[in-house]
C-alpha positions as CSV (number, residue, x, y, z in Angstrom):
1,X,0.0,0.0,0.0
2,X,1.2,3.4,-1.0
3,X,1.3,5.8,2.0
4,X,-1.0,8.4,1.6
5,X,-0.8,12.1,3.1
6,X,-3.2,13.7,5.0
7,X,-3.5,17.4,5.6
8,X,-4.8,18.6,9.0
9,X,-7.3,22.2,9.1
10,X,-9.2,22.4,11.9
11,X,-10.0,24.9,14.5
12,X,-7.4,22.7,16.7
13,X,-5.1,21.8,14.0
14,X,-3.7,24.1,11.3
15,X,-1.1,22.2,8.8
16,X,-0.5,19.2,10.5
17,X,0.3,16.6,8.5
18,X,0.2,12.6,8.6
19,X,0.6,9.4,6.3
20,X,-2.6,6.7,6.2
21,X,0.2,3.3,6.3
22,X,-2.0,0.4,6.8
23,X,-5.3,-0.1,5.2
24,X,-8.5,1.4,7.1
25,X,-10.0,-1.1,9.7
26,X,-6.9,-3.4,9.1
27,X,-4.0,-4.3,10.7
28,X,-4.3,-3.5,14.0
29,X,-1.6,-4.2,17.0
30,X,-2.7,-7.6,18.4
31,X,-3.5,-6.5,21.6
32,X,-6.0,-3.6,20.0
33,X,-9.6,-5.2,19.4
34,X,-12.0,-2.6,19.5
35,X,-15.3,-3.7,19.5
36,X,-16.8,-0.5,18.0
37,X,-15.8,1.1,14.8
38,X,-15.5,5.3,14.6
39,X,-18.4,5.3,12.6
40,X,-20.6,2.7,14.7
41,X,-19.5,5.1,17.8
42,X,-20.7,8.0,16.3
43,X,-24.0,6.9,14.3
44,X,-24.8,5.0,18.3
45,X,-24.5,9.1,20.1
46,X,-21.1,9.7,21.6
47,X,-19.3,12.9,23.2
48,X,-22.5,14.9,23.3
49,X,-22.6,15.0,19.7
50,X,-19.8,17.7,19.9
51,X,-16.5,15.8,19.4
52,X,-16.3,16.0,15.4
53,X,-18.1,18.9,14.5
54,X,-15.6,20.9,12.8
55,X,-13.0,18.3,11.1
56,X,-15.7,16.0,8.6
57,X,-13.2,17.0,5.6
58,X,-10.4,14.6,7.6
59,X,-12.3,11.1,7.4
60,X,-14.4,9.5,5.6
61,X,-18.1,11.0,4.7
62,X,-19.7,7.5,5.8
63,X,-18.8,8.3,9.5
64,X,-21.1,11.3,9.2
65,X,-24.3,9.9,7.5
66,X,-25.6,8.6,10.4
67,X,-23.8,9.9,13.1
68,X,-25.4,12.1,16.2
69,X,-24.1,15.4,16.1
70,X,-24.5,18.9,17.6
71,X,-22.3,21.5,16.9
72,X,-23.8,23.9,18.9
73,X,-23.2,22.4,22.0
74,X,-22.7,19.2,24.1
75,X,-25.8,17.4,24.3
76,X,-25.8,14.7,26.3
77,X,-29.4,13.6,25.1
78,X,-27.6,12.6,21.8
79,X,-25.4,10.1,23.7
80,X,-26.4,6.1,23.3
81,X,-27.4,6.6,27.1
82,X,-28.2,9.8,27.2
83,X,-26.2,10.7,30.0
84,X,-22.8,12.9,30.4
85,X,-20.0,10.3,30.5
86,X,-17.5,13.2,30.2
87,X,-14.8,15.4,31.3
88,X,-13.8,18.5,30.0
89,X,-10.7,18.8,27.8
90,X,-9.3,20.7,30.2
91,X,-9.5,17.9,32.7
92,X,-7.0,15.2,30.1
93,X,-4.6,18.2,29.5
94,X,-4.3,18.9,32.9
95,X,-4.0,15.2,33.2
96,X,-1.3,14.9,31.1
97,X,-3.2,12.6,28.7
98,X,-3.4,14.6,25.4
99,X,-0.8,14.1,22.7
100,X,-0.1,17.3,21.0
101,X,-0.3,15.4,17.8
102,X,-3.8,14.2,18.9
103,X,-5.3,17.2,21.0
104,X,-8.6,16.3,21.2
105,X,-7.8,13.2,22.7
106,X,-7.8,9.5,22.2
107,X,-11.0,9.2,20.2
108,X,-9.4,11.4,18.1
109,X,-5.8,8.8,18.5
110,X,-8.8,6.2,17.6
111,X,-10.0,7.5,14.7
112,X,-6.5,8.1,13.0
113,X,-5.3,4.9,14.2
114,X,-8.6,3.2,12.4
115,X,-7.9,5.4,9.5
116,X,-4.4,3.3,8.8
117,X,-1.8,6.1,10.9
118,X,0.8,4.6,12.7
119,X,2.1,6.3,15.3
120,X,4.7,6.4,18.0
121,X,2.2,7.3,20.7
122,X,0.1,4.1,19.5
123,X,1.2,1.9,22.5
124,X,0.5,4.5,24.9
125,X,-3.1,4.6,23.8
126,X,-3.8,1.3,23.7
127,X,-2.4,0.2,27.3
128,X,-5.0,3.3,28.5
129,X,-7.7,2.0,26.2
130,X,-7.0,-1.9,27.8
131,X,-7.4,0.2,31.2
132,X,-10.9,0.4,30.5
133,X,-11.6,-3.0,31.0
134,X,-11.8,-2.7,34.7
135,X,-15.1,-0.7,34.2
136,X,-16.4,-3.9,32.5
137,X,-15.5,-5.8,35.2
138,X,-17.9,-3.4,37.5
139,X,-20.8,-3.5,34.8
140,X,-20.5,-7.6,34.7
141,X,-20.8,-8.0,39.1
142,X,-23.2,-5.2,39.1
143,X,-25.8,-5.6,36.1
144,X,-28.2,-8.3,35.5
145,X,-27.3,-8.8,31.6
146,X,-28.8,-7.1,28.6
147,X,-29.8,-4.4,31.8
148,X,-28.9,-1.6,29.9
149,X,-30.5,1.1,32.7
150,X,-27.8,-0.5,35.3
151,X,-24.5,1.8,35.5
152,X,-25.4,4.1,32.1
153,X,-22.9,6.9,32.9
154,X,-20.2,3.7,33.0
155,X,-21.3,2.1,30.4
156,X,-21.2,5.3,28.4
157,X,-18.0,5.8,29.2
158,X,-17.2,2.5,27.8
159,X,-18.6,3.1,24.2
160,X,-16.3,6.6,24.4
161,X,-13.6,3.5,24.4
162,X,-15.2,1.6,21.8
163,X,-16.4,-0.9,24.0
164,X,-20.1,-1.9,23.5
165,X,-21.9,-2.7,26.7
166,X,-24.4,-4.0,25.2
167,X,-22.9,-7.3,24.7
168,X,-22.7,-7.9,28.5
């Protein structure tokens, strides 16, 4: 595959640059199994609608067809739950967890990532997106299964790691 170049103009991004080296949706690292795609997280209602507003031109059109969006505002109504499940940006920069290559965060890591970027903050990412399993772990000993009104605002916060809760 020929490494293709992609041009970053955003209201958080002007001229960044980065090259698509695996195909889209393939060749993940082996201990990255997302059970949600970027585009079956956003057509399901995550980040209040709010997260990709203003950067459509980056990926694909598909994502958007279907996806819950607001970019007026954050509205947690438009989550799958529709409950907050968030922090503030502030709160991960002050955190130390935003990449300045990736400054919205790691759905934004995510959706590059899916996209076919490698890059070197890739195992970083991943080890906080296998963090995330602990939060199944609470849904699992606390939920009857298929209860999808039992611990929303966690299992939220799951599908903002592309984990679907539903499952369990």
């Amino acid at each position: 595959m020929k490494p293709k170049e992609i041009i970053v103009n955003d209201r958080m991004q002007q001229g960044y640059t980065y090259l698509l080296t695996e195909p889209s949706g393939r060749n993940f690292h082996p201990d990255f199994d997302p059970e949600l795609s970027p585009k079956q997280m956003l057509e399901m209602g995550v980040f209040g609608g709010r997260y990709m507003t203003d950067c459509r031109n980056e990926f694909p059109a598909s994502w958007f067809k279907n996806a819950k969006l607001c970019p007026e505002r954050h509205d947690p109504k438009l989550n799958f739950f529709g409950i907050n499940a968030s922090k503030p940006l502030s709160y991960w920069i002050e955190k130390d967890w935003i990449h300045p290559d990736d400054p919205r965060g790691w759905f934004q890591w995510y959706c590059r990532y899916h996209m076919g970027r490698r890059h070197p903050d890739d195992e970083r990412q991943i080890k906080r997106w296998k963090n995330m399993t602990r939060h199944i772990a609470q849904v699992v000993k606390n939920c009857e299964r298929g209860d999808l009104s039992c611990r929303p605002k966690q299992r939220q916060a799951l599908l903002h790691w592309a984990y679907d809760s539903r499952r369990f």
